[in-house]
mmCIF entry with sequence, helices, sheets and N, C-alpha, C, O atoms, coordinates in Angstrom:
data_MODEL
# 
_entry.id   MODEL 
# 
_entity.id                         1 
_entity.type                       polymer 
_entity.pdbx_number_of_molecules   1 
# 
_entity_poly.entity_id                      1 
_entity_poly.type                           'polypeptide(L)' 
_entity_poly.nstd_linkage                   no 
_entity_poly.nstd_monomer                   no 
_entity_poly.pdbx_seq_one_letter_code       
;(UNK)(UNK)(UNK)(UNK)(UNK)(UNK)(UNK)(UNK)(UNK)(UNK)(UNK)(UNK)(UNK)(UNK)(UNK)(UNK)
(UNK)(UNK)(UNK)(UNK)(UNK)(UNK)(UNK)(UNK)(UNK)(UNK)(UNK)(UNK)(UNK)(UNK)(UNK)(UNK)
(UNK)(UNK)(UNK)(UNK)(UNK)
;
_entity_poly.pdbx_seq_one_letter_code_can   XXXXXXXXXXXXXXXXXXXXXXXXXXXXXXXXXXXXX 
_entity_poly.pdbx_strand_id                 A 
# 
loop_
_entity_poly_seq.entity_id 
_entity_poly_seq.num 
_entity_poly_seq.mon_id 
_entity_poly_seq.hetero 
1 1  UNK n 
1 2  UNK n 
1 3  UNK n 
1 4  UNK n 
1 5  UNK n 
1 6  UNK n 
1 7  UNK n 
1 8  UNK n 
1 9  UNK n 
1 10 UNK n 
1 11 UNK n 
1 12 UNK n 
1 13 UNK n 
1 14 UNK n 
1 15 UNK n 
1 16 UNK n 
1 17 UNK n 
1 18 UNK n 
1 19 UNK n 
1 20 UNK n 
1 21 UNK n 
1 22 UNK n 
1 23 UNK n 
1 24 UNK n 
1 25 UNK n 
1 26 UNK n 
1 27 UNK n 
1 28 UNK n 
1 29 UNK n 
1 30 UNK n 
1 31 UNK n 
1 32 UNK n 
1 33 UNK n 
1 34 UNK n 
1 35 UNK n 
1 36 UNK n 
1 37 UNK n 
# 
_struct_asym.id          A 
_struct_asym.entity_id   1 
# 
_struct_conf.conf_type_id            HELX_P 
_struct_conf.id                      HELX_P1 
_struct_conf.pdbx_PDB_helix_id       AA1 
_struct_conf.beg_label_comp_id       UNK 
_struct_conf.beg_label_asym_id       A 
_struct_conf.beg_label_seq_id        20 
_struct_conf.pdbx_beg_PDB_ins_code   ? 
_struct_conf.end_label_comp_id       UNK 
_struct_conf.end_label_asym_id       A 
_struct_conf.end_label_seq_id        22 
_struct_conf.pdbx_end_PDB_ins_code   ? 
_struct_conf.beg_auth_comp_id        UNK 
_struct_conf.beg_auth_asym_id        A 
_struct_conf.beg_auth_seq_id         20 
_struct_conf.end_auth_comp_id        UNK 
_struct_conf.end_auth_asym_id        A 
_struct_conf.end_auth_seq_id         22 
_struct_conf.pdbx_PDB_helix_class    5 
_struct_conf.details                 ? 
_struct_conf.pdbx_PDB_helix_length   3 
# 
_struct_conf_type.id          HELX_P 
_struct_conf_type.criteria    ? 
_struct_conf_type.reference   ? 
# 
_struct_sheet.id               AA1 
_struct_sheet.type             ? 
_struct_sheet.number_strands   3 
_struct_sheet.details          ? 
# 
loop_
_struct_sheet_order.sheet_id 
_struct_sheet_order.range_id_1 
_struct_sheet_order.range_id_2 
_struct_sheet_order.offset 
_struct_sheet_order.sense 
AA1 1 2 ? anti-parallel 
AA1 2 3 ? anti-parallel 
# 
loop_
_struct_sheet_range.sheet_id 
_struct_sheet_range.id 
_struct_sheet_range.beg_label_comp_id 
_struct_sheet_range.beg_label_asym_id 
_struct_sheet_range.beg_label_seq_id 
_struct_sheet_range.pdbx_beg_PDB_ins_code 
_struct_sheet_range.end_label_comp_id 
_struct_sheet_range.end_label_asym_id 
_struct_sheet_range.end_label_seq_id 
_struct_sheet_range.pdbx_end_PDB_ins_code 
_struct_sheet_range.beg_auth_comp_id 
_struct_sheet_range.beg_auth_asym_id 
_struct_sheet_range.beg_auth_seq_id 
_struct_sheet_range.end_auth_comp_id 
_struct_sheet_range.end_auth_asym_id 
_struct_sheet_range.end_auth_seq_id 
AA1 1 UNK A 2  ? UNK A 4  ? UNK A 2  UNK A 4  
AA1 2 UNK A 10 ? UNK A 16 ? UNK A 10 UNK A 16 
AA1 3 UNK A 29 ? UNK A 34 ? UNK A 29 UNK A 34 
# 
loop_
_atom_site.group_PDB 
_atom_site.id 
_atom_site.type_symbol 
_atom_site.label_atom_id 
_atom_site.label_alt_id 
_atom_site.label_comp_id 
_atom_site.label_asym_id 
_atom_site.label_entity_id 
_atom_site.label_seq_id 
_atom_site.pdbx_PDB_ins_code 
_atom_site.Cartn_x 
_atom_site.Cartn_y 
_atom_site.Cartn_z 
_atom_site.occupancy 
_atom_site.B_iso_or_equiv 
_atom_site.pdbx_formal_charge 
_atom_site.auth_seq_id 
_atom_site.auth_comp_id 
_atom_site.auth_asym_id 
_atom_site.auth_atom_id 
_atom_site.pdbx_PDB_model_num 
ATOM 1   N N  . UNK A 1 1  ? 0.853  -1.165  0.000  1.00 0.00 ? 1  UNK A N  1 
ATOM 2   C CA . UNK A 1 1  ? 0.000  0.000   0.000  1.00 0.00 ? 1  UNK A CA 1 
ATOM 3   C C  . UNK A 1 1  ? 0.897  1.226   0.000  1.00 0.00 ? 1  UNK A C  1 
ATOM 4   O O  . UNK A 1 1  ? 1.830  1.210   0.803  1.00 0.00 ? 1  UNK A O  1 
ATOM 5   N N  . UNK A 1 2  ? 0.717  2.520   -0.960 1.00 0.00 ? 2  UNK A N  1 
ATOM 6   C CA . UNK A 1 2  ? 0.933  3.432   -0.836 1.00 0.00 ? 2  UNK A CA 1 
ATOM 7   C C  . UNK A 1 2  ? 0.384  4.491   -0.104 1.00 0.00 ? 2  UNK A C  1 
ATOM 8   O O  . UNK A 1 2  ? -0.810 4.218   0.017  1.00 0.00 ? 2  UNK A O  1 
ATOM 9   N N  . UNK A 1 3  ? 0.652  5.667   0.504  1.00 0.00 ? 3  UNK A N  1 
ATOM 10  C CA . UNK A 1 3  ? -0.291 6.565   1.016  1.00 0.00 ? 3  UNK A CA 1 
ATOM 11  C C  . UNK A 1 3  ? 0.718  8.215   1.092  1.00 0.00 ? 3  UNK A C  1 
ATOM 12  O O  . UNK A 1 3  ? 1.896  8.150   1.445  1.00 0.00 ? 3  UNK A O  1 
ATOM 13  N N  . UNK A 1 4  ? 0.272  9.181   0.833  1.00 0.00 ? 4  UNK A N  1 
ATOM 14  C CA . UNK A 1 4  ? 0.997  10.303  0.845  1.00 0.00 ? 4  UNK A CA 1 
ATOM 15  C C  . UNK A 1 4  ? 0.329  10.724  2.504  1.00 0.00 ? 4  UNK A C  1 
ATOM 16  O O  . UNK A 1 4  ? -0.832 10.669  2.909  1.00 0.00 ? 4  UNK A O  1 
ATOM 17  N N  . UNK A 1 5  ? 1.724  11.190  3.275  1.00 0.00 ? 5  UNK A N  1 
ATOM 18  C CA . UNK A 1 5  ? 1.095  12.187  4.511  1.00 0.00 ? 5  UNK A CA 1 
ATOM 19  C C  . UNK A 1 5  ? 0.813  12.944  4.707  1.00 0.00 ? 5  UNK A C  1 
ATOM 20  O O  . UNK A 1 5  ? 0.471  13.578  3.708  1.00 0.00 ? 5  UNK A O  1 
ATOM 21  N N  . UNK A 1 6  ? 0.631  13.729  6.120  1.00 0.00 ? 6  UNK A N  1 
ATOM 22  C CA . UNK A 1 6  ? 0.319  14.871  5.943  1.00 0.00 ? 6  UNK A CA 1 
ATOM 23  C C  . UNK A 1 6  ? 1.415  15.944  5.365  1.00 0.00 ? 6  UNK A C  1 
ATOM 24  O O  . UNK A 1 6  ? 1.168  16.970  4.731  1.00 0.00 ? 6  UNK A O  1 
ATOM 25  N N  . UNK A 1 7  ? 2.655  15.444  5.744  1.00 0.00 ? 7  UNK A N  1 
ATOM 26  C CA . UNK A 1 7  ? 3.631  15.827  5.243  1.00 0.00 ? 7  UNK A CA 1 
ATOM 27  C C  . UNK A 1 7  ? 4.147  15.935  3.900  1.00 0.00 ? 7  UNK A C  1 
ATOM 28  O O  . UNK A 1 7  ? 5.232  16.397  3.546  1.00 0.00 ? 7  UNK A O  1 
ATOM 29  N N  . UNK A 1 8  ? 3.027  15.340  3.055  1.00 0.00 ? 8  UNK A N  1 
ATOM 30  C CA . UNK A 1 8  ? 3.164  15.159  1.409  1.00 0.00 ? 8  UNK A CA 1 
ATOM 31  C C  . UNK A 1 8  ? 4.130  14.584  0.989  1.00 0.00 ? 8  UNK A C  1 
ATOM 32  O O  . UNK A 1 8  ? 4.448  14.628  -0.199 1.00 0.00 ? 8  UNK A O  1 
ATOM 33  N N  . UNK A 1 9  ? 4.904  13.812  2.055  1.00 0.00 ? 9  UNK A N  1 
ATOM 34  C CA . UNK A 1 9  ? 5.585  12.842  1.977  1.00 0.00 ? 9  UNK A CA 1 
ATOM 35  C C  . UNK A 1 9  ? 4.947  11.406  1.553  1.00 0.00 ? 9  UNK A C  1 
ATOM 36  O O  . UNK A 1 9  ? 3.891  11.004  2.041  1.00 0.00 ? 9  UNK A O  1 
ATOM 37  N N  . UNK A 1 10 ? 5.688  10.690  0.613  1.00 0.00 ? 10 UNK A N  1 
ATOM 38  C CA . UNK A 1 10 ? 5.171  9.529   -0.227 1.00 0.00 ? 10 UNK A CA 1 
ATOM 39  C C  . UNK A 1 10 ? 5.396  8.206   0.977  1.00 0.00 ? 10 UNK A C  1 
ATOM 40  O O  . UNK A 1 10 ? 6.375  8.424   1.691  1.00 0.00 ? 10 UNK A O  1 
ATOM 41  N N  . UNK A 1 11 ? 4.910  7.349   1.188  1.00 0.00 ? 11 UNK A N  1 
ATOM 42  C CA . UNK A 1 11 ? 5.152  6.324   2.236  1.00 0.00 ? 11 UNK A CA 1 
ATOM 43  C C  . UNK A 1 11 ? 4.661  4.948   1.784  1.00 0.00 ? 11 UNK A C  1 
ATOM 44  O O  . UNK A 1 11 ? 3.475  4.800   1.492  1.00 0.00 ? 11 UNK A O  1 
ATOM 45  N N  . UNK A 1 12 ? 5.549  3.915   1.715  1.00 0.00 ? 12 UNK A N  1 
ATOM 46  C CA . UNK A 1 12 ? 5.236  2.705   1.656  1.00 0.00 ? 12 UNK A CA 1 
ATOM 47  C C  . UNK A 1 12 ? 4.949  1.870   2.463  1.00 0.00 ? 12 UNK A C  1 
ATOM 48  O O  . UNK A 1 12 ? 5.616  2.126   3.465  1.00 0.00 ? 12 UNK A O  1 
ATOM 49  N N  . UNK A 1 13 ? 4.030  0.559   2.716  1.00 0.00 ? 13 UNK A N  1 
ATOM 50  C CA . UNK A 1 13 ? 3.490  -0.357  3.554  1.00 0.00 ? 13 UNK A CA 1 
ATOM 51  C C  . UNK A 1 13 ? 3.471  -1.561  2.969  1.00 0.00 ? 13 UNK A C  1 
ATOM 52  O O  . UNK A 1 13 ? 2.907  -1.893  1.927  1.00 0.00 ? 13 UNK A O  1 
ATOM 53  N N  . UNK A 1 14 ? 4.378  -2.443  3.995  1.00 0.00 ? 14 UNK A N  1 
ATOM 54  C CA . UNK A 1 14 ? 4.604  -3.605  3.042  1.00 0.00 ? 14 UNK A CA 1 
ATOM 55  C C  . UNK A 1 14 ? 3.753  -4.780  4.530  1.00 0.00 ? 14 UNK A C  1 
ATOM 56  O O  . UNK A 1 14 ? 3.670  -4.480  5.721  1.00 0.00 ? 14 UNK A O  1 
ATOM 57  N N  . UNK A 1 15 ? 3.360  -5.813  3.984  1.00 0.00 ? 15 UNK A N  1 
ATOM 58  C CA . UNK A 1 15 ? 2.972  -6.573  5.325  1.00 0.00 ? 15 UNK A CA 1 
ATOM 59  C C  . UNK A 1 15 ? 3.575  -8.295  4.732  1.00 0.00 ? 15 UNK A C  1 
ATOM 60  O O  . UNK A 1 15 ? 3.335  -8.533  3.549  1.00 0.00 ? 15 UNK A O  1 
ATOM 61  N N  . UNK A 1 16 ? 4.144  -9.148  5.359  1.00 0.00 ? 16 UNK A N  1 
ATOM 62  C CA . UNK A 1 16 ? 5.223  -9.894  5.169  1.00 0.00 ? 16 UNK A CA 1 
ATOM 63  C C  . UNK A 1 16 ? 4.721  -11.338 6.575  1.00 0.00 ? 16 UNK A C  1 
ATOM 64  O O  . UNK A 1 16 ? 4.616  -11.090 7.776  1.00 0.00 ? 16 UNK A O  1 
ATOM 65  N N  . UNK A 1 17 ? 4.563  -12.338 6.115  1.00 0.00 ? 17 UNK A N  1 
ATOM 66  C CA . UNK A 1 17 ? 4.326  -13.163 7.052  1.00 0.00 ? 17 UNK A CA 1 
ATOM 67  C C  . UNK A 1 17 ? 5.267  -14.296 6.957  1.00 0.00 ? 17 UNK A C  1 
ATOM 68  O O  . UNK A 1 17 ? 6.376  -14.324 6.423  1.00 0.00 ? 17 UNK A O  1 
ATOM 69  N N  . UNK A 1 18 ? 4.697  -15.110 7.499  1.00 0.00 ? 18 UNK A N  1 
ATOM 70  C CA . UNK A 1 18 ? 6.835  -16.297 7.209  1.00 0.00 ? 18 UNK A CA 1 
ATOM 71  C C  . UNK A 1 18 ? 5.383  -17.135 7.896  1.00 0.00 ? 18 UNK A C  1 
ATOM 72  O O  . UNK A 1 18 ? 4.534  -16.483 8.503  1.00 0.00 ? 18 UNK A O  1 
ATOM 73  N N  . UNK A 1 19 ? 5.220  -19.106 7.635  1.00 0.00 ? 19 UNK A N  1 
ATOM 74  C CA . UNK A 1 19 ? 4.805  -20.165 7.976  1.00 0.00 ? 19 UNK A CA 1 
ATOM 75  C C  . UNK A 1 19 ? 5.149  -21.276 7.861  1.00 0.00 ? 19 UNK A C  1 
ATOM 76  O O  . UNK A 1 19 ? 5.335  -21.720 6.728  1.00 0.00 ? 19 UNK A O  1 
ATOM 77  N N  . UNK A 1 20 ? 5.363  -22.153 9.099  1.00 0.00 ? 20 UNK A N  1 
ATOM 78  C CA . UNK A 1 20 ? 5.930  -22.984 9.504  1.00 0.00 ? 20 UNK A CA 1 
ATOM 79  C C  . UNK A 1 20 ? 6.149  -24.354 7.959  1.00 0.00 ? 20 UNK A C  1 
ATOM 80  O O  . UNK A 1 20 ? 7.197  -24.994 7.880  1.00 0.00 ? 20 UNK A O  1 
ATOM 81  N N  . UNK A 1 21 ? 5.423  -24.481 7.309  1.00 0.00 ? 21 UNK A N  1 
ATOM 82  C CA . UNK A 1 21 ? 4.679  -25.276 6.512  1.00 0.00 ? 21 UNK A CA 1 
ATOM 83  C C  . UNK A 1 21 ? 5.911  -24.697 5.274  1.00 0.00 ? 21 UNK A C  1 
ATOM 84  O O  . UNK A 1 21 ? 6.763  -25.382 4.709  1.00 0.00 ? 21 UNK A O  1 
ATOM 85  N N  . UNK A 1 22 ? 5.723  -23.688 5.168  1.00 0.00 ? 22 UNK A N  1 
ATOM 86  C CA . UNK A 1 22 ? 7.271  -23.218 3.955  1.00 0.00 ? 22 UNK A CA 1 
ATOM 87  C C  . UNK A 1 22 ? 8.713  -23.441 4.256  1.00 0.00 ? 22 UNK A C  1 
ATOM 88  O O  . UNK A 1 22 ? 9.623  -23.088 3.507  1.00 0.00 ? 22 UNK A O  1 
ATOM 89  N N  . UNK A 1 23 ? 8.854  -24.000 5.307  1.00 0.00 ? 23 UNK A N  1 
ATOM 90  C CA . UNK A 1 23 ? 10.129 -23.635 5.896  1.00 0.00 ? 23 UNK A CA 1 
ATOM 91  C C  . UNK A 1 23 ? 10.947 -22.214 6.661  1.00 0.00 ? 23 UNK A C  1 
ATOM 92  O O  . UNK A 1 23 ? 12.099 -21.957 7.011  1.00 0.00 ? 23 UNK A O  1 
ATOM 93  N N  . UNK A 1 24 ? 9.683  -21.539 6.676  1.00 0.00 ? 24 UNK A N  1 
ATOM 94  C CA . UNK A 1 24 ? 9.762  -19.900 7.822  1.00 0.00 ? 24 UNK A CA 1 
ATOM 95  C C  . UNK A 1 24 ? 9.725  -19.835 8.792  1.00 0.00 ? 24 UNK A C  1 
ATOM 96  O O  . UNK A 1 24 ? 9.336  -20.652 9.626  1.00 0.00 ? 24 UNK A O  1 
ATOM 97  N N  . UNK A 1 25 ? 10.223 -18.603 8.922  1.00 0.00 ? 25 UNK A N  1 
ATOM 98  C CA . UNK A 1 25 ? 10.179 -18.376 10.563 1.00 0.00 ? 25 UNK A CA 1 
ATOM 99  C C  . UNK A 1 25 ? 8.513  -18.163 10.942 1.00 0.00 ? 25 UNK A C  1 
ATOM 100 O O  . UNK A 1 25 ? 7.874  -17.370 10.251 1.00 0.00 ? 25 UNK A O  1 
ATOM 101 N N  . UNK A 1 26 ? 7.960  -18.763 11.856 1.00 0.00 ? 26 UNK A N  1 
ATOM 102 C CA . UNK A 1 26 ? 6.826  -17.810 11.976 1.00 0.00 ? 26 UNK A CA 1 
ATOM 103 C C  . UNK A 1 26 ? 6.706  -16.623 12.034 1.00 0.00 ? 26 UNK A C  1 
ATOM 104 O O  . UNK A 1 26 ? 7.759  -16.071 12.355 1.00 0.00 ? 26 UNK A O  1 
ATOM 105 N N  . UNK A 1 27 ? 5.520  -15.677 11.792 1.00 0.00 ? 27 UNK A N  1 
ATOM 106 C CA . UNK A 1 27 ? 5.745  -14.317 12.146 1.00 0.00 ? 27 UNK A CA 1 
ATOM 107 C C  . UNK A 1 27 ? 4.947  -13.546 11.107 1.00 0.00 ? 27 UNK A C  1 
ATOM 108 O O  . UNK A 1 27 ? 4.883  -13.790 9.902  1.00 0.00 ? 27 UNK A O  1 
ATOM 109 N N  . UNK A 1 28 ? 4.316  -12.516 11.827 1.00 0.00 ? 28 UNK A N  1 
ATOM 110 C CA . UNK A 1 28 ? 3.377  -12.065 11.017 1.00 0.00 ? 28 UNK A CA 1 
ATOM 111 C C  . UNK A 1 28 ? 4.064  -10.331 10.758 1.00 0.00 ? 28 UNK A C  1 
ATOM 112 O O  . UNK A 1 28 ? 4.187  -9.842  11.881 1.00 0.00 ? 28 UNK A O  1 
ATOM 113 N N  . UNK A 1 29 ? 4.437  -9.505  9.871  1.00 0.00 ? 29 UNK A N  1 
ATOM 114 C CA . UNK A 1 29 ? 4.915  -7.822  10.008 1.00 0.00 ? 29 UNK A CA 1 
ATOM 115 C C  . UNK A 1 29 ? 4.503  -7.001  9.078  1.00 0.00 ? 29 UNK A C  1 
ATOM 116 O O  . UNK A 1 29 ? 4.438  -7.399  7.914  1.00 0.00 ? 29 UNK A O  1 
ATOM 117 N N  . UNK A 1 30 ? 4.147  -5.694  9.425  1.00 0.00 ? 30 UNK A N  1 
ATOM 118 C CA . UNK A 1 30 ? 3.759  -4.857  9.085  1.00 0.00 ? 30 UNK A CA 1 
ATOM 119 C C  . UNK A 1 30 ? 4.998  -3.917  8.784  1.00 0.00 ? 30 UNK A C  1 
ATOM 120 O O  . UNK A 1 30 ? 5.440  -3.338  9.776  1.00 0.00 ? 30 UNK A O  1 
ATOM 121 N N  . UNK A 1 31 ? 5.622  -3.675  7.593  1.00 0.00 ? 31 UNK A N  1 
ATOM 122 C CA . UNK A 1 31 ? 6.670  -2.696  7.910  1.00 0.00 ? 31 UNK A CA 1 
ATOM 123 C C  . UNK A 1 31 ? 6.839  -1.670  6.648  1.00 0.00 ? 31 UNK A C  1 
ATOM 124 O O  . UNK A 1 31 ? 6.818  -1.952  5.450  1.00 0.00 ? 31 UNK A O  1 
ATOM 125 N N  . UNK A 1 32 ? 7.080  0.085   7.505  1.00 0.00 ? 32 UNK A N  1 
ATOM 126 C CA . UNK A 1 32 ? 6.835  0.958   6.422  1.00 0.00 ? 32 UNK A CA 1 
ATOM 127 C C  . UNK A 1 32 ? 7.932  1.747   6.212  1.00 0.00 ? 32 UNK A C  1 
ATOM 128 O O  . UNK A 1 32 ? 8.755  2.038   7.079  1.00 0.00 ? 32 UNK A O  1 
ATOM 129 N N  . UNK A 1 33 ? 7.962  2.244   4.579  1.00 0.00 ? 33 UNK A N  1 
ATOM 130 C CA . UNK A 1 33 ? 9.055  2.973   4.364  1.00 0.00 ? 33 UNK A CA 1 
ATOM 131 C C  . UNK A 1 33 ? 8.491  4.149   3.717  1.00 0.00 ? 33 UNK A C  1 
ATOM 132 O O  . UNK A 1 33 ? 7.563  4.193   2.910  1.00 0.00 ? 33 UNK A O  1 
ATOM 133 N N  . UNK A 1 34 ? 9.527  5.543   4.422  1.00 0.00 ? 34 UNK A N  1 
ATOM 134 C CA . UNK A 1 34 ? 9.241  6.618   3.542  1.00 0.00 ? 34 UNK A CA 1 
ATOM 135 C C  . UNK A 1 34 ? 10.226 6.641   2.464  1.00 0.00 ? 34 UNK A C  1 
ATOM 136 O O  . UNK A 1 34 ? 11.391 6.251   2.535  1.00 0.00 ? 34 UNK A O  1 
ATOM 137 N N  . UNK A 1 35 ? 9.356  7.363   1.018  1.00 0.00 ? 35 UNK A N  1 
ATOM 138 C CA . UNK A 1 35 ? 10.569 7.035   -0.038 1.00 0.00 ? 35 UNK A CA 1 
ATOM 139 C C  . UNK A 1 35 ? 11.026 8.242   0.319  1.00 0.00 ? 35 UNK A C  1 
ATOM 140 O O  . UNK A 1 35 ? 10.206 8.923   0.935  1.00 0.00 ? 35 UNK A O  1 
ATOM 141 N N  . UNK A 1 36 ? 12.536 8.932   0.043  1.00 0.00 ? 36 UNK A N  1 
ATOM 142 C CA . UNK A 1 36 ? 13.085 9.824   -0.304 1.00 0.00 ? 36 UNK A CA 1 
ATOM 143 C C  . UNK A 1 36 ? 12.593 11.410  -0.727 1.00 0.00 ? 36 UNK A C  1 
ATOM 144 O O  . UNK A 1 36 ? 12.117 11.662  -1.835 1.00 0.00 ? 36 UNK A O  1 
ATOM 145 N N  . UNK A 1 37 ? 12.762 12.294  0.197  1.00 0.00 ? 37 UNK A N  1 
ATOM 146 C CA . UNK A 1 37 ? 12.094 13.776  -0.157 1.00 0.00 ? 37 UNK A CA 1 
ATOM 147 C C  . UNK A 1 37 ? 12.736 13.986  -1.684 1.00 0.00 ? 37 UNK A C  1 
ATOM 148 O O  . UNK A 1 37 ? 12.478 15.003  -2.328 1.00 0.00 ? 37 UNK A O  1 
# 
């Protein structure tokens, strides 16, 4: 997911899970990046 802030800064949302059954770690994450002003 993308979303611009209030800051009109551009921001990325990535969400990433890992299960036992694939050979992963368990674990469920939510993790966000701002791109570059």
């Amino acid at each position: 997911m993308t979303y611009t802030g209030d800051d009109g800064r551009q921001y990325v949302v990535v969400t990433a899970g890992g299960h036992g059954t694939f050979g992963t770690k368990m674990g469920d994450y939510v993790i966000g990046y701002a791109l570059p002003e």
